[in-house]
C-alpha positions as CSV (number, residue, x, y, z in Angstrom):
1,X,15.6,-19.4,13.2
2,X,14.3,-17.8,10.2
3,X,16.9,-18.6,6.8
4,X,18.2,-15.9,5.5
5,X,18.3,-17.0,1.4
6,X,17.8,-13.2,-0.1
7,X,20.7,-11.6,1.3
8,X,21.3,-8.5,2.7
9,X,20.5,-7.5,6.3
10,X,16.6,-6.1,5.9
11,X,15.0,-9.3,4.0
12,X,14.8,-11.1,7.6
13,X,12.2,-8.8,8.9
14,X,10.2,-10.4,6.1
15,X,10.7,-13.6,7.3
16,X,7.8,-16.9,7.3
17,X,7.5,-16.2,11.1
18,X,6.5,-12.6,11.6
19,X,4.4,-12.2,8.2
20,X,0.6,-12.6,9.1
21,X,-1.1,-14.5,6.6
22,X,-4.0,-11.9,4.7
23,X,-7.2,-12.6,6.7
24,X,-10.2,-10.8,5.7
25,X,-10.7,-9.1,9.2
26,X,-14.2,-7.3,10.4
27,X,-14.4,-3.7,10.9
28,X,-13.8,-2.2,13.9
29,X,-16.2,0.4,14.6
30,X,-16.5,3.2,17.3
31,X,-18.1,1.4,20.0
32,X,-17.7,3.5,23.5
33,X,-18.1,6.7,24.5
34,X,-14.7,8.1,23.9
35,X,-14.0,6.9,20.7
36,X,-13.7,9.1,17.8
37,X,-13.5,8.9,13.9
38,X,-11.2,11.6,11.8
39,X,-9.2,12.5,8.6
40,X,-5.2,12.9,9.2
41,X,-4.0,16.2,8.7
42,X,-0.9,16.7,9.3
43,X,2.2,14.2,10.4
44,X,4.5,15.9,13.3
45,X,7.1,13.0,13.7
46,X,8.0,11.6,16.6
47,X,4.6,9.0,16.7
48,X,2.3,12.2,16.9
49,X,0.2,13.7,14.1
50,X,-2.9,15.8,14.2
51,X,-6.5,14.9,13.3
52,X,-9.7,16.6,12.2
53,X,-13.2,15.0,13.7
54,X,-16.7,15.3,12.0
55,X,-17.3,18.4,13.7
56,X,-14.0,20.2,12.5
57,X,-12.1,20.0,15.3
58,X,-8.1,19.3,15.2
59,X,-7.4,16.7,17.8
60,X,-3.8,15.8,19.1
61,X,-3.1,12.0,18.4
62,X,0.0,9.8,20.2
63,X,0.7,6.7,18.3
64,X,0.5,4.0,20.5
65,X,3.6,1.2,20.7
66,X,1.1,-1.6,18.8
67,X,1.6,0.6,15.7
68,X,5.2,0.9,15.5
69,X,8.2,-1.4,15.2
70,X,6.4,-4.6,13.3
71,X,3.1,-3.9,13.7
72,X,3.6,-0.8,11.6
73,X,3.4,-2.6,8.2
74,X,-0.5,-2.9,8.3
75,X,-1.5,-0.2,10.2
76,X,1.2,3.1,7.7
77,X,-0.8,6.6,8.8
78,X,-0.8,8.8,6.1
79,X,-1.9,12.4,5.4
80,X,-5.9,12.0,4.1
81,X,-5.9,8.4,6.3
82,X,-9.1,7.5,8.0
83,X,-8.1,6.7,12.1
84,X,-10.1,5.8,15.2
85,X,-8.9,7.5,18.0
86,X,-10.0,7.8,21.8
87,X,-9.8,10.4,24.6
88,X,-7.9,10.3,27.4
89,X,-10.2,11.1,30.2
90,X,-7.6,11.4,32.8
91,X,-6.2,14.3,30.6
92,X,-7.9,18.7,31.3
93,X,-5.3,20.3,29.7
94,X,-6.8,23.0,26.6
95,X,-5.2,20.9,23.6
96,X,-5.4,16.8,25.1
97,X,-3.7,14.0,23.1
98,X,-5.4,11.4,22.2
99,X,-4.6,8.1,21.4
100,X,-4.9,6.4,17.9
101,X,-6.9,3.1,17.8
102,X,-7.5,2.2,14.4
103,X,-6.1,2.9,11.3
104,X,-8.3,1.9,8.1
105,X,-7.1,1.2,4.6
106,X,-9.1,2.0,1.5
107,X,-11.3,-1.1,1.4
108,X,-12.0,-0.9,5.1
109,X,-12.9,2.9,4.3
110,X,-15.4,1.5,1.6
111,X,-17.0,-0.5,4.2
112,X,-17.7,2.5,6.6
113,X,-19.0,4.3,4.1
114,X,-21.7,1.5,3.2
115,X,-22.1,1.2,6.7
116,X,-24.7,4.0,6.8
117,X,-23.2,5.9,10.0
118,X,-24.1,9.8,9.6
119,X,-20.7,10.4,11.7
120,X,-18.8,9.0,9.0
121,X,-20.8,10.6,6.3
122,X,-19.0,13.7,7.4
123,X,-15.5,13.1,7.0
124,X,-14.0,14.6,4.6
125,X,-10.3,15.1,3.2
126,X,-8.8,16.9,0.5
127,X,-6.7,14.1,-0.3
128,X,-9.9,11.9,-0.3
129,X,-10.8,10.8,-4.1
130,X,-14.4,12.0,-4.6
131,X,-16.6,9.8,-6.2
132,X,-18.5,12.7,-8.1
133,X,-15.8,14.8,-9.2
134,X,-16.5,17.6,-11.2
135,X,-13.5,17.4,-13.1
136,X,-15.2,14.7,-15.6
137,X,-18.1,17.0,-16.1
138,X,-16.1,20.0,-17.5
139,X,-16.2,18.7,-21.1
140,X,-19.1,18.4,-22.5
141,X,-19.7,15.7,-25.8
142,X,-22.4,17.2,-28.1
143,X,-23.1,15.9,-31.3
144,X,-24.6,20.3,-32.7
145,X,-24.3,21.2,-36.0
146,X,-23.5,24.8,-35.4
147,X,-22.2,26.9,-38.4
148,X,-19.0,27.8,-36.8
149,X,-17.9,24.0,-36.9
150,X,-19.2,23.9,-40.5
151,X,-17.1,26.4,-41.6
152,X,-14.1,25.3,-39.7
153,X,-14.1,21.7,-41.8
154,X,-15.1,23.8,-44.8
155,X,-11.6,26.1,-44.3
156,X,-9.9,22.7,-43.5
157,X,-11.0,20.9,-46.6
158,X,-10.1,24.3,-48.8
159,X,-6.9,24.4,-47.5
160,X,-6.0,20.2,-48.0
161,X,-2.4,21.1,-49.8
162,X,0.4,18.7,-49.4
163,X,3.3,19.6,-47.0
164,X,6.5,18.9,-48.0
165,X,9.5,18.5,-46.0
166,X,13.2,19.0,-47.1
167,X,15.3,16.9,-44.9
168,X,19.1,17.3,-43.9
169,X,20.2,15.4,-46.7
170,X,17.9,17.6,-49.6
171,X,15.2,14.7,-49.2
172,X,11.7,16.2,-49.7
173,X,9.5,14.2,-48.1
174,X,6.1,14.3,-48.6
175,X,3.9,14.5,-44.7
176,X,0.6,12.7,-46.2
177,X,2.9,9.7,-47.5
178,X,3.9,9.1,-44.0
């Protein structure tokens, strides 16, 4: 039995024999038929949350019992979260389920996206961090010489007078001092 030296009734659960030591694991990649790639959406509760494909399409996903309980450290599903899932062919309903497979983290998300797969290439997520944001480019660092700039140091250094501030006590103290 596992010793319980942190205290308190939740620091078992972390215990020598259910931690899996950090193994650099492969990949797994869609394979079959029925296997699927997509971008979580939205999280429903109850081990169900929907998921959009490549093509657009919201999907239906049940989380199977491997990713809950224990096994639900490694494999948290989060809104923006990259998931294999598969079809259910036994299912002809108008909205199926589908079941989730996978769940990648960010350096396994890295690794797909070196993979080269044109599949992958289109997921996308707003809560994905875009490598070529165009945030960074809205400023723009030019070293011009325009005669508004000119002027704007030459009003600057006109106006170089020494502030002066009287303090609770009837200090002045002088700001360029500081």
């Amino acid at each position: 039995m596992v010793k319980n030296q942190k205290g308190g009734n939740k620091s078992k659960k972390m215990g020598r024999k259910f931690l899996s030591a950090p193994i650099d694991r492969h990949v797994r990649v869609a394979e079959e038929k029925g296997e699927i790639y997509g971008v979580v959406t939205k999280l429903l509760g109850n081990g169900m949350f929907y998921v959009n494909d490549p093509d657009g399409k919201e999907r239906l996903v049940v989380m199977r019992n491997k990713f809950c309980g224990r096994g639900k450290r490694d494999n948290v599903v989060v809104q923006g979260g990259w998931v294999l899932i598969g079809e259910r062919d036994f299912e002809s309903c108008a909205k199926p389920k589908h079941d989730l497979l996978e769940v990648y983290n960010d350096s396994e998300k890295i690794k797909l996206k070196n993979s080269g797969n044109v599949l992958i290439s289109k997921l996308k997520s707003e809560f994905d961090k875009n490598d070529n944001d165009d945030d960074d480019n809205a400023f723009e660092f030019t070293d011009k010489n325009d005669e508004e700039y000119s002027e704007l140091i030459q009003e600057i250094d006109e106006t170089d007078h020494v502030e002066t501030i009287l303090m609770d006590t009837g200090e002045e103290v002088d700001i360029d001092d500081i």
